[in-house]
C-alpha positions as CSV (number, residue, x, y, z in Angstrom):
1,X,219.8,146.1,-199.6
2,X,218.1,144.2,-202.1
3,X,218.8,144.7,-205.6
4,X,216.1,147.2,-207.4
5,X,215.5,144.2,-210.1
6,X,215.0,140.8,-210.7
7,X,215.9,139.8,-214.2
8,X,214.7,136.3,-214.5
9,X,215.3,133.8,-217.4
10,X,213.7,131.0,-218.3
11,X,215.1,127.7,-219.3
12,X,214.1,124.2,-220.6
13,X,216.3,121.9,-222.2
14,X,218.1,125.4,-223.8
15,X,221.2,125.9,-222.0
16,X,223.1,127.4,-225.5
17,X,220.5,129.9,-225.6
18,X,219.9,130.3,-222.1
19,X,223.8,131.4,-221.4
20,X,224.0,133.8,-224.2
21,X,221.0,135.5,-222.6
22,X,222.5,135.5,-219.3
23,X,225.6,137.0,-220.5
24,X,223.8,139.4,-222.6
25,X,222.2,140.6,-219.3
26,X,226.0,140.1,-217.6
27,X,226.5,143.0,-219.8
28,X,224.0,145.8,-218.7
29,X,225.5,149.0,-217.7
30,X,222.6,149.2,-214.9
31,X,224.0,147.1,-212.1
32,X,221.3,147.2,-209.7
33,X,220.3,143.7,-210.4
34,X,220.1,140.5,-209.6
35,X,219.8,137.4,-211.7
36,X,218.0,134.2,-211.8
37,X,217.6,131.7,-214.0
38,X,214.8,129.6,-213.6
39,X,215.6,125.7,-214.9
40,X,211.7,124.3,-215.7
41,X,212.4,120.3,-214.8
42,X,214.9,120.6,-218.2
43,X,216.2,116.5,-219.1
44,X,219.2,117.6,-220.0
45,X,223.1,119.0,-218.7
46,X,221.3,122.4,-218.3
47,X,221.9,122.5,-214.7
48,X,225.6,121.4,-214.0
49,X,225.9,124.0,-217.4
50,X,224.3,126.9,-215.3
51,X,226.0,126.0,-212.0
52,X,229.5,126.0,-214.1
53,X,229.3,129.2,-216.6
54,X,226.3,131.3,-214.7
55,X,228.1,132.0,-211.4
56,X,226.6,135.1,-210.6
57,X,223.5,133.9,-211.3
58,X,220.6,132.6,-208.8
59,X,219.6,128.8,-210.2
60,X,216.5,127.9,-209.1
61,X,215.1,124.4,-210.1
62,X,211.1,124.0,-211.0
63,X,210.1,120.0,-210.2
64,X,207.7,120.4,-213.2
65,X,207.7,122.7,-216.4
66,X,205.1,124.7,-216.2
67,X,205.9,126.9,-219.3
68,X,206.5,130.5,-219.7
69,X,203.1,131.1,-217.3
70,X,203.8,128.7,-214.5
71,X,207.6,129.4,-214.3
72,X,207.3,133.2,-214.3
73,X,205.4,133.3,-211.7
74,X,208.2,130.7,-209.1
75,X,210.7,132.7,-210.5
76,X,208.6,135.8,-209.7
77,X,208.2,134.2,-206.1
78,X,211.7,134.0,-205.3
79,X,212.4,137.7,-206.7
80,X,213.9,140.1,-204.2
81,X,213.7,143.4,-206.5
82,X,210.6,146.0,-206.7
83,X,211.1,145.3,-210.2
84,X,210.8,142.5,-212.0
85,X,212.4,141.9,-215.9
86,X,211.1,138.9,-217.1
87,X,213.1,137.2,-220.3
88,X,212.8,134.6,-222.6
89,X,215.9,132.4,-223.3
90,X,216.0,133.2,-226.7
91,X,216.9,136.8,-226.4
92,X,219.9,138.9,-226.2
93,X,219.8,142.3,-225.2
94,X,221.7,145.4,-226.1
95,X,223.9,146.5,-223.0
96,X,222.0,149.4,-222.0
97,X,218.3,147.9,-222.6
98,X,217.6,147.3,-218.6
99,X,218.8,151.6,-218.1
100,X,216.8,152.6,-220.9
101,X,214.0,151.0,-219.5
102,X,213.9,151.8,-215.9
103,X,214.5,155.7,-217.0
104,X,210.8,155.1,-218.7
105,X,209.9,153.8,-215.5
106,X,211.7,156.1,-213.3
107,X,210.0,158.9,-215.3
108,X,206.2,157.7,-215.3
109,X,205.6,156.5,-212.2
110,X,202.1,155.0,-213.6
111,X,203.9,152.9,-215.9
112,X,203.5,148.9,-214.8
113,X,204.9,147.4,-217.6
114,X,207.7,148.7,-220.2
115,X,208.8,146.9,-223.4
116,X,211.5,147.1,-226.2
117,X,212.4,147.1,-229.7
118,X,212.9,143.1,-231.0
119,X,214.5,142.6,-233.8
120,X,215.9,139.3,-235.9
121,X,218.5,137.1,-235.1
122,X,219.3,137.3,-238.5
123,X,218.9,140.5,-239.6
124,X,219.5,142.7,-236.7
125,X,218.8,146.1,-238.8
126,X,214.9,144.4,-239.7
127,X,212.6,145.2,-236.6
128,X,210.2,142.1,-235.7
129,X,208.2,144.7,-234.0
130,X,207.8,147.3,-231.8
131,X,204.6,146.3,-229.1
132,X,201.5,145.9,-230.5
133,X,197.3,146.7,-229.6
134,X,195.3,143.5,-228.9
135,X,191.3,143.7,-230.6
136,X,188.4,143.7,-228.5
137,X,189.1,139.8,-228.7
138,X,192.6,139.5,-227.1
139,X,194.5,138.9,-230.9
140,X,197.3,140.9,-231.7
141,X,198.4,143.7,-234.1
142,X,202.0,143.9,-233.8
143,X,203.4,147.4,-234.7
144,X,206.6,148.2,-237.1
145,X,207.6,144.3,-238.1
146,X,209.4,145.0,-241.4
147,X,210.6,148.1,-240.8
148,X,214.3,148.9,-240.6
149,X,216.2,150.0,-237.2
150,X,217.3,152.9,-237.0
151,X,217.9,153.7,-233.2
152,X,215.0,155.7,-233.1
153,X,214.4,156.4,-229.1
154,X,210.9,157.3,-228.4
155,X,207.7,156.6,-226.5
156,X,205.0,154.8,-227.3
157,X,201.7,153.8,-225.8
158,X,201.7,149.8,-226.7
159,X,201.3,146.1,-224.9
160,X,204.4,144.6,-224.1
161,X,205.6,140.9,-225.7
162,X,206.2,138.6,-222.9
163,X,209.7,137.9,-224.4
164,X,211.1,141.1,-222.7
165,X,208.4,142.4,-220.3
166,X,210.1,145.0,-217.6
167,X,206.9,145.1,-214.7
168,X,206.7,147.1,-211.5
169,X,206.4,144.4,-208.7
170,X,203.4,146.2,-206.9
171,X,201.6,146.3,-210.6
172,X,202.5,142.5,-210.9
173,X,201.2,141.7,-207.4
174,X,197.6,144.1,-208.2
175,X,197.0,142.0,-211.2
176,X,197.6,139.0,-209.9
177,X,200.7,137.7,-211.6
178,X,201.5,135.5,-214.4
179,X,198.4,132.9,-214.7
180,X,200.4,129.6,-214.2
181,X,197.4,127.7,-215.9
182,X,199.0,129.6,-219.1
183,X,201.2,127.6,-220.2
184,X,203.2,129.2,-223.4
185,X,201.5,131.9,-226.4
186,X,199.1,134.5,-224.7
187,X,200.4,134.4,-221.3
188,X,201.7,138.2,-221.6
189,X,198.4,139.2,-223.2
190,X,196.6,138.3,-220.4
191,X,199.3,139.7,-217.7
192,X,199.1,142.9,-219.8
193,X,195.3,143.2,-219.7
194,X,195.0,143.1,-216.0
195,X,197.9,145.1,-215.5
196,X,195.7,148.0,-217.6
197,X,193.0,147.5,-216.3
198,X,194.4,147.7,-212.5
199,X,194.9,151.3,-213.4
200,X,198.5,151.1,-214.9
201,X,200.1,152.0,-218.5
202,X,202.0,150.1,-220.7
203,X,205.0,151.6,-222.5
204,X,207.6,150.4,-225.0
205,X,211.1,152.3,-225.3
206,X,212.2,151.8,-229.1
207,X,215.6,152.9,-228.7
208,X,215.8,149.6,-226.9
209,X,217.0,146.9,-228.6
210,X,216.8,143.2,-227.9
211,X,217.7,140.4,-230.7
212,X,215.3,137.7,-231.2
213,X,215.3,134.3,-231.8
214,X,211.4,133.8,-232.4
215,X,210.1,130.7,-231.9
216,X,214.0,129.0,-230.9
217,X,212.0,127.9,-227.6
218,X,208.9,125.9,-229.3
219,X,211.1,124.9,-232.2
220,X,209.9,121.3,-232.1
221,X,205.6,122.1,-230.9
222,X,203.7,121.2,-234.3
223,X,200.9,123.4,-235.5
224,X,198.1,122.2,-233.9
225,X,199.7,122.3,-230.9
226,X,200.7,126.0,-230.6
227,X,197.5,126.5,-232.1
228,X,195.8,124.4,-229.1
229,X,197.9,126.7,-226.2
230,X,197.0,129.9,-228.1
231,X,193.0,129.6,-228.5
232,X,193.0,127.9,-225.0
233,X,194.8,130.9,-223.2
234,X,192.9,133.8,-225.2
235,X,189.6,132.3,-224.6
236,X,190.5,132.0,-220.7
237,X,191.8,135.7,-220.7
238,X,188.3,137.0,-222.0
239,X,186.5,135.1,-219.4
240,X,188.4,136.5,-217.0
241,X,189.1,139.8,-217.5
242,X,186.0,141.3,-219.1
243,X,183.2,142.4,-216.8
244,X,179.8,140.1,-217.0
245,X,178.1,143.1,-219.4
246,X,180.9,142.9,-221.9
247,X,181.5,139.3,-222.3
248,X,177.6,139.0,-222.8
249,X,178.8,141.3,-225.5
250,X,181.9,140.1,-226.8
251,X,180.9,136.2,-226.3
252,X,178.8,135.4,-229.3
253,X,181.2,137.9,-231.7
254,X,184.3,135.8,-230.6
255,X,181.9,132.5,-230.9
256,X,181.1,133.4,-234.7
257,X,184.6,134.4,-235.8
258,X,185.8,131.3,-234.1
259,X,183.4,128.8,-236.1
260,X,184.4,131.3,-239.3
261,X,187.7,130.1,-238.4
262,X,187.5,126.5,-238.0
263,X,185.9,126.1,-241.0
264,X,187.8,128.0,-242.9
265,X,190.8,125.9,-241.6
266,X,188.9,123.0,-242.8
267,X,188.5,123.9,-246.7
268,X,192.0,124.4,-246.3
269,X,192.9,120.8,-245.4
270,X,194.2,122.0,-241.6
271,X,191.7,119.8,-239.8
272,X,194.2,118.6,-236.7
273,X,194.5,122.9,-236.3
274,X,190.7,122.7,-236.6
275,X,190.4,120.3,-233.9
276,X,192.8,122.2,-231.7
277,X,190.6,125.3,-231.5
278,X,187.7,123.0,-229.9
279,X,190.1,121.4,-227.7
280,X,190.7,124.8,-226.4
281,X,186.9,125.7,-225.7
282,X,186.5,122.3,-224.0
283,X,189.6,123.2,-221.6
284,X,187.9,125.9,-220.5
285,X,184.8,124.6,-220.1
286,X,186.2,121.8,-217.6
287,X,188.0,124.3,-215.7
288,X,185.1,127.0,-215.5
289,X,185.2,126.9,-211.8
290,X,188.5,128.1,-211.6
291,X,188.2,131.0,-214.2
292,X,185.1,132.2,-212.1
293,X,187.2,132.5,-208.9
294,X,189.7,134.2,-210.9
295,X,187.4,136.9,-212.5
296,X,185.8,137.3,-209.2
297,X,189.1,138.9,-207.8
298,X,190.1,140.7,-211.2
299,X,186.0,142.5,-211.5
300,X,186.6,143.0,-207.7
301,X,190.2,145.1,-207.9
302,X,190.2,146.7,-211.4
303,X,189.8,150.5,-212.2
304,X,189.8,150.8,-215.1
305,X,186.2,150.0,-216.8
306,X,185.4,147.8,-220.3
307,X,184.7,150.9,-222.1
308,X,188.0,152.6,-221.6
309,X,189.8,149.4,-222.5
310,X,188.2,149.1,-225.4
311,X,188.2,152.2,-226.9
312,X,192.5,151.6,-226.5
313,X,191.8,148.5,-228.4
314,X,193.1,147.8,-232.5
315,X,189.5,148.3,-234.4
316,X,187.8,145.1,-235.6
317,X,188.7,141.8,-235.8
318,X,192.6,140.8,-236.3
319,X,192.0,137.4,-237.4
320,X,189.5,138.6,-239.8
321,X,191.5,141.4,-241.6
322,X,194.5,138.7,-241.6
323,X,192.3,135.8,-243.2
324,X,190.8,138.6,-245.9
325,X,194.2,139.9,-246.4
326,X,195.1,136.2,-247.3
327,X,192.5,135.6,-249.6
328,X,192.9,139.1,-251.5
329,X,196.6,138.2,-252.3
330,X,195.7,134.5,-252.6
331,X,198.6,133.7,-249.9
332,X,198.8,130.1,-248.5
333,X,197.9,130.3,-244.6
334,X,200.9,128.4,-243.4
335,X,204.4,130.3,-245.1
336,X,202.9,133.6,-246.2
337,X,205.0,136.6,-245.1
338,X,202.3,138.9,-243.6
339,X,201.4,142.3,-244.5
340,X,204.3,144.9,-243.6
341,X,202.5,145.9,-240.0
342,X,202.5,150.0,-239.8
343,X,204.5,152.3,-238.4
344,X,204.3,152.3,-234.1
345,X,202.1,155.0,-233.3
């Protein structure tokens, strides 16, 4: 029989972090479960590492890293379980995370993708958050960062980070999958947004707790680089995903705030994070022909129409209310601690 989930890990050039995750998930009291770690063309001793301390472990080797996107989906490939827990290295979770969160799924069958409670490395008690809503322009609001854990075990109706994203395989497969063209940052927004719009809700369990270490993974990726990945993919998810009536919609308000951004970055001195964000519209422009044979697919198999998405969606513009926020409190862009994010709903 095969196992009822696939936990897969990621790993490049991170074995430290990669093992304490896979022991973390060693550790789950729900032992229906495989695990595979998926090693994306790392440089360094990360595979003799994995093949000497991961033993009950599946290692399977990428020739290429193709990021969070791109390796999700082989490790995805190779899955034998109807459901499919994907993880970032940089995580460990609480030993009954995976049971908490295949009793939401268990109890709502419409449920494709269920999400957790992340809190810090280095303050465990201090919640990083707890989902979030996207805008009408794919940015997102991320609920309860700042607030203290408390073990709290409810509910809530909110998109799911990518760094511990339980799906349901046949809601993976109706969506499509992870895009492997997304390389890192917004590859879970847009996995998310076809997964909801395929007909499926997305859940997070709070009394589930997993222990972050944000950004350990892209520790050494300057600025305009994240920046670069981040525009690129978000632009490329509203392309794809929107319906032709709403993008001739939502196309010229994401085109203003855009150019409100870059030059706003540039009285601000950040001119190489300037530049990234027209990096990312040429990107997209040169690879056009393959986000129209994607959208084709995703208009032809959704259910769940523009109007209903977007009345789900945070109100406004994210960046906006963030850059005004900024200004009002006369915060520096780069090193501000952000506004305490409200309570989940």
């Amino acid at each position: 029989m095969p196992p009822r989930v696939s936990i897969i890990i990621l790993n490049w050039n991170k074995p430290d972090l990669t093992i304490a995750c896979y022991r973390s998930c060693l550790a789950q009291t729900f032992c229906d479960r495989e695990i595979l770690i998926v090693d994306n063309a790392s440089t360094d001793n990360s595979l003799p590492r994995f093949t000497a301390e991961c033993r009950d472990a599946r290692i399977l080797r990428n020739v290429r890293n193709e990021g969070t996107g791109g390796g999700f989906a082989f490790g995805a490939r190779h899955a034998q379980g109807d459901f499919l827990l994907f993880l970032c290295n940089d995580t460990e979770l609480d030993p009954d995370v995976l049971a908490k969160l295949m009793e939401v799924m268990d109890a709502h069958p419409d449920c494709g993708v269920c999400g957790c409670t992340h809190v810090w490395h280095k303050d465990p008690t201090t919640i990083e958050l707890q989902g979030y809503r996207v805008d009408r322009f794919g940015v997102q609001h991320c609920f309860g960062a700042g607030w203290r854990w408390t073990g709290e075990d409810r509910i809530l109706s909110a998109w799911c980070s990518g760094t511990v994203l339980l799906t349901r395989r046949d809601a993976y497969e109706k969506a499509g999958g992870y895009d492997p063209l997304h390389f890192t940052l917004n590859d879970e927004v847009d996995l998310c947004w076809r997964i909801r719009i395929h007909g499926y809700r997305l859940l997070i369990r709070t009394g589930a707790r997993v222990v972050h270490r944000h950004f350990a993974t892209l520790s050494n990726e300057k600025r305009p680089q994240t920046r670069y990945w981040a525009e690129r993919h978000l632009l490329r998810t509203l392309l794809k995903n929107y319906s032709a009536g709403y993008l001739a919609r939502i196309l010229p308000l994401y085109s203003a705030l855009l150019l409100m951004e870059i030059l706003f970055l540039c009285l601000l001195g950040h001119f190489a994070v300037a530049a990234a964000d027209l990096r990312a519209i040429g990107w997209n422009i040169r690879l056009f022909p393959d986000i129209r044979r994607h959208r084709q697919r995703i208009q032809r198999t959704r259910t769940v129409p523009d109007a209903v998405f977007v009345s789900e969606c945070w109100p406004g513009s994210v960046k906006l209310q963030w850059a005004l926020w900024l200004l009002r409190h006369r915060r520096p862009l780069y090193g501000a601690a952000k506004p305490e994010a409200p309570a989940p709903p």
